[in-house]
Phi, psi and omega in degrees: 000297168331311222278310156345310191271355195265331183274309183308316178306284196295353160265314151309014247197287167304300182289006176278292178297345202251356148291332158269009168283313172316288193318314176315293197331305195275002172259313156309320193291303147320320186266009134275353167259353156262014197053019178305351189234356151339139163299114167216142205217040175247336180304297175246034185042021155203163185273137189232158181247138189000289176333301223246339195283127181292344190255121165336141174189127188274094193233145150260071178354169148296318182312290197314304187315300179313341204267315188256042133073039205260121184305302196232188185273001186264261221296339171292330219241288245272315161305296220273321233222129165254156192097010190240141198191116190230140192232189219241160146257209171297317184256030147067012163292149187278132146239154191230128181236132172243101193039078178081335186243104167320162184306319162280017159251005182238083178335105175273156181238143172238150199011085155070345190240147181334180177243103153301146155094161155207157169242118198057029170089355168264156172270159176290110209252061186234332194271343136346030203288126179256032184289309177288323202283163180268285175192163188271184173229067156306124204226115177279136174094169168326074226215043163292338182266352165246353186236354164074202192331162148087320195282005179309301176275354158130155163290112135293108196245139173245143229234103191262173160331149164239081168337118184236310202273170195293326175199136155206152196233110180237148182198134169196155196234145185235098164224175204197194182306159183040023177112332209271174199182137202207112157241149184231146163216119179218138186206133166217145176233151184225104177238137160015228202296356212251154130221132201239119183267125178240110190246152176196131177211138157237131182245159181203108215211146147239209200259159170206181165224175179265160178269077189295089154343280193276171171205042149213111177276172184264312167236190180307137160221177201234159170253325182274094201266114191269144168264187182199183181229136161230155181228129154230119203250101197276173130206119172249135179231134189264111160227139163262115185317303193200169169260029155242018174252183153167126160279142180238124135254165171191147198229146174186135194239176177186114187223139165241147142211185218204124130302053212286311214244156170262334164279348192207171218206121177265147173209144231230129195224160167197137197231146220207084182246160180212163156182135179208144179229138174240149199221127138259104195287355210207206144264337206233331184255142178214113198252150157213147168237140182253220035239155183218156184229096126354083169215098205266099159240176175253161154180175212247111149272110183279122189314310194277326191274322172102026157236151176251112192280106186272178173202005183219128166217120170244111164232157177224150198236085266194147155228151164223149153230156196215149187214114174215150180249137180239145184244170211015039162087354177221330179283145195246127156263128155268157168189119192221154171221135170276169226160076190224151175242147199239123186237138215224110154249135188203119189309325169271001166256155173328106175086323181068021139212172178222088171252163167227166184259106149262149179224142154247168163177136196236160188207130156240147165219160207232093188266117202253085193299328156183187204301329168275005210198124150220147173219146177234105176261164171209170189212161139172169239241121172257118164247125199241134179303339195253112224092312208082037212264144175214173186183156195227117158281153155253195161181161169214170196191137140217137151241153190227145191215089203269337181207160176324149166075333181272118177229131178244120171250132152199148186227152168234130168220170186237129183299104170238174148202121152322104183314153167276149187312343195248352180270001179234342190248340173295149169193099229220127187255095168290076168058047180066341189299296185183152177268152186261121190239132170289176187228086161324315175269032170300170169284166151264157177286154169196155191212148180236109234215116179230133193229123134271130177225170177210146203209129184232105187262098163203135181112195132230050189247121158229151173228133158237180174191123221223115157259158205226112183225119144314073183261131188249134135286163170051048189286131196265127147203176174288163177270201203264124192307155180213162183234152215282249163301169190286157173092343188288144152281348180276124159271166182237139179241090181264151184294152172190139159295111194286152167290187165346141173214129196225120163228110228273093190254191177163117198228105184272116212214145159215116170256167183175120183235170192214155223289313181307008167094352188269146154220185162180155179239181188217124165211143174246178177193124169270129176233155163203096197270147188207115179271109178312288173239141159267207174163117187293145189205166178294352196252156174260153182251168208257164179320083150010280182266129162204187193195160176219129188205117157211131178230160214205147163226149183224116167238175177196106283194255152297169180280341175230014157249082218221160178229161163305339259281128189216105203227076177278148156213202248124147173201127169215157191294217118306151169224152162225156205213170214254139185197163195258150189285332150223115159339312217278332194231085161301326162321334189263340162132204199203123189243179155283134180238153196229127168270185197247162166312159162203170171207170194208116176257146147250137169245151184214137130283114163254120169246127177258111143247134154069038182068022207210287200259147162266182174174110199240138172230100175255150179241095163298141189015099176275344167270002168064023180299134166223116154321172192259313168222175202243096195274178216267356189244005180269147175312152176274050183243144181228043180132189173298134171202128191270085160249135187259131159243153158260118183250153138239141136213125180271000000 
């Protein structure tokens, strides 16, 4: 009798472990299709896996990229991301806001380093090519303190490929409406110590126009959508010294151009160089060193004479260095310094050129009190040669893990973004309406940024829900036109510093996949900006209400057969926005123009054949939304649009 009940304990016993062992198994296997075990290192500049990073952190896959067929990063963050929204100026330049904070508040990165140039204060995200990347990172909120200027509203950093395998060959073509037509070309080879990565992508589009429905619009509206052509070219070569060393160099070119004018071609360049070294000296020690080189211009080809006129050059020149040590195998010291010289020529600036120095150095530290409470701090020092302007960030950072499966973040930082040579310096004649004049004794903007967050696992289910409050001082924008000496008839847009600005997010994400292949995701996002003093100005405020919705089915039929199934949307709310009644006469005041809600579906069919070839078939707006009239923040759509693709990888 004993000896029965001592084999029933030990068979129950047994089928108990080898039941929660299933169980593990299949909860790693979800937290690797959610990608919970990635490696990512833009929250705290060193690497952590999704899961375990104290700091928020946001990843957009390769896989995701593939999911939304997304050309450049505005069709990708705009798919992916609710809260985001990029809208036009009069001459169709891009600005992009992310939960409240304009383009020159969200630092873009491509592997950890700046970006030259801007168009309306934003970089030119056309040059943004997603043929090369692994997956992007996004870090919400302040991060000034580990990335200096520009981070007050967050990072977006992009992760490109690593050549690892002995050869790989990828090619794929894209065409659609009006012309457009999107080729990729990527090779990479790996012999012993060397691997060398080659990326090339061209776009193409032309111009058409739009139809403005109605005919008493509330503000300006456009007819003309202009296209362009681009071309880009990466190549990074990898060598190992040893296998605790490595040199990285990379080269990268990138020219668009525009068809605006019939006589003359705007055309828009970049020239790109690196060179980086890792040294891991220890188990314990880990030193890089850097530089990188920049130079982004504009400039006018006049057709008939066969010149080409520049009139805009930004180049930067950046050195670093990051050094970090870890003590009892989990606590991280970081310690980094910067360097760059930033040189500005612009047609429209004072004197048309400028330059400055910065220098910074930062320090964190990552106390990992034990498997559930990690806190993370960090400070650091910005110096700008021009003024002599300088500023100190903090950042605090914990995660808690209070019961299995439960992970709690919240955070604190502190913001700044340094006026910029064109914000201090500008003098700029806007099409006769008014000159735009810098304001040399601006502030830098600062900000105070708290973040809470709850992240919920289990499964292939995770939920998170993440709040967010902003207070901005000293907000750089323009002021109210004004005319010059008495009796002038000439107006003035002068930079100027604004009061307070407080802004309210709040963002709800759910994902969940399942052994039948269906999956989806969800995320909402709520904005609420709230203004001490206003002002009509060029930038749009952001949506209240946004939504992200993809669901998806994935089979594999055969070993060399397998489909896709893909069903994406976006929604936003309505907006109003405070404007002037005419450009051309300021005089006359200022109204509410309030835009309307919209939403935008995409469906993509994908066929996997024989491991190698793709074949995608997408429908752009599948409900066929056309705004009534096409204001500067409405979609660029006339409708339904129809694309066909090819992948090869070999």
């Amino acid at each position: 009798m004993m000896r029965r009940l001592l084999t029933s304990i030990l068979l129950i016993s047994t089928l108990t472990t080898l039941a929660q062992t299933k169980r593990d198994s299949i909860e790693a296997e979800w937290s690797k299709s959610l990608n919970l075990d990635e490696i990512v290192v833009t929250g705290t500049r060193t690497p952590k896996t999704l899961k375990d990073v104290p700091v928020l952190t946001r990843v957009i896959s390769r896989l995701d990229i593939e999911r939304t067929d997304a050309t450049n990063i505005q069709d990708l963050l705009q798919t992916e991301m609710p809260g985001v929204e990029f809208s036009y100026a009069m001459n169709q330049t891009v600005n992009m806001n992310i939960s409240g904070f304009a383009g020159q508040s969200v630092l873009i990165l491509v592997d950890g380093e700046r970006l030259a140039g801007e168009t309306m204060d934003n970089i030119d995200f056309t040059r943004l090519s997603m043929a090369d990347v692994e997956r992007i990172e996004i870090v919400r909120g302040a991060t000034s303190a580990l990335y200096g200027s520009n981070a007050a509203g967050g990072v977006v950093n992009i992760i490109t490929k690593n050549t690892k395998a002995p050869l790989t060959i990828h090619l794929d073509g894209r065409w659609g409406h009006h012309n457009e037509q999107r080729y990729n070309a990527s090779v990479g080879v790996t012999k012993g110590r060397v691997a060398n990565s080659f990326s090339f992508s061209s776009t193409s589009a032309d111009n058409y126009e739009v139809k403005n429905r109605g005919t008493e619009p509330q503000t300006s509206t456009f007819v003309n959508v202009y296209g362009d052509n681009t071309l880009n070219f990466a190549d990074r070569l990898r060598f190992d010294v040893s296998e605790k060393m490595h040199l990285t160099g990379r080269l990268g070119y990138f020219r668009r151009a525009m068809n605006r004018e019939e006589d003359s071609q705007e055309r828009y360049r970049d020239y790109q160089a690196g060179l980086k070294g890792d040294w891991q000296i220890s188990g314990n020690d880990y030193l890089e060193l850097s530089y990188n080189f920049d130079q982004y211009d504009k400039s006018d080809f006049l057709k008939i004479k066969r010149l080409d006129v520049r009139k805009y050059s930004n180049v930067q020149n950046s050195f670093r260095g990051l050094y970090n040590h870890t003590f009892r195998q989990t606590d991280i010291l970081t310690l980094g310094a910067d360097y760059m010289y930033d040189f500005l020529m612009n047609t429209n600036l004072e004197n048309e050129s400028r330059r400055q120095q910065s220098f910074d150095m930062f320090g964190q530290y990552d106390w990992k009190i034990d498997e559930k409470l990690e806190l993370v701090g960090a400070v650091r020092y910005d110096y700008f040669s021009d003024a002599s302007l300088s500023r100190v960030s903090p950042k605090l950072s914990v995660r808690w893990n209070p019961i299995k499966r439960f992970t709690l973040r919240s955070s604190y930082g502190m913001g700044f973004r340094a006026p910029t040579l064109k914000e201090k310096y500008y003098n700029f004649d806007m099409a006769g309406i008014w000159i735009v004049e810098g304001n040399p004794e601006l502030k830098p903007e600062t900000s105070h940024n708290f973040t809470l967050g709850a992240e919920y696992i289990k499964g292939g289910y995770s939920f998170t829900l993440t709040g967010n409050y902003n207070k901005v001082s000293n907000r750089i924008t323009t002021g109210l036109p004004h005319q010059g000496v008495s009796g002038s008839k000439q107006w003035y847009l002068d930079y100027i510093n604004l009061g307070d600005m407080n802004v309210y997010s709040m963002e709800a994400a759910m994902n969940a996949r399942w052994s039948n292949g269906f999956a989806v995701k969800m995320a909402y996002m709520f904005t609420h900006e709230d203004l001490a003093e206003s002002t009509a100005n060029q930038y749009m405020p952001a949506r209240k209400h946004s939504l992200t919705v993809r669901g998806e089915w994935d089979h594999q039929f055969t070993k060399t057969w397998g489909i896709n199934i893909n069903l994406s949307g976006r929604a936003l709310s309505s907006v109003k926005n405070e404007e002037y009644y005419d450009l051309g006469y300021p005089e006359k005041g200022t109204h509410e123009v309030s835009y309307p809600a919209y939403s935008l579906w995409k469906l993509q069919l994908t066929g996997r054949m024989k491991n190698w070839l793709k074949m995608t078939l997408t429908v752009d707006n599948i409900f066929n939304y056309r705004p009534e009239y096409y204001y500067y923040n409405a979609p660029l759509t006339e409708g339904t649009n129809v694309m066909f693709g090819v992948s090869i990888d070999l």
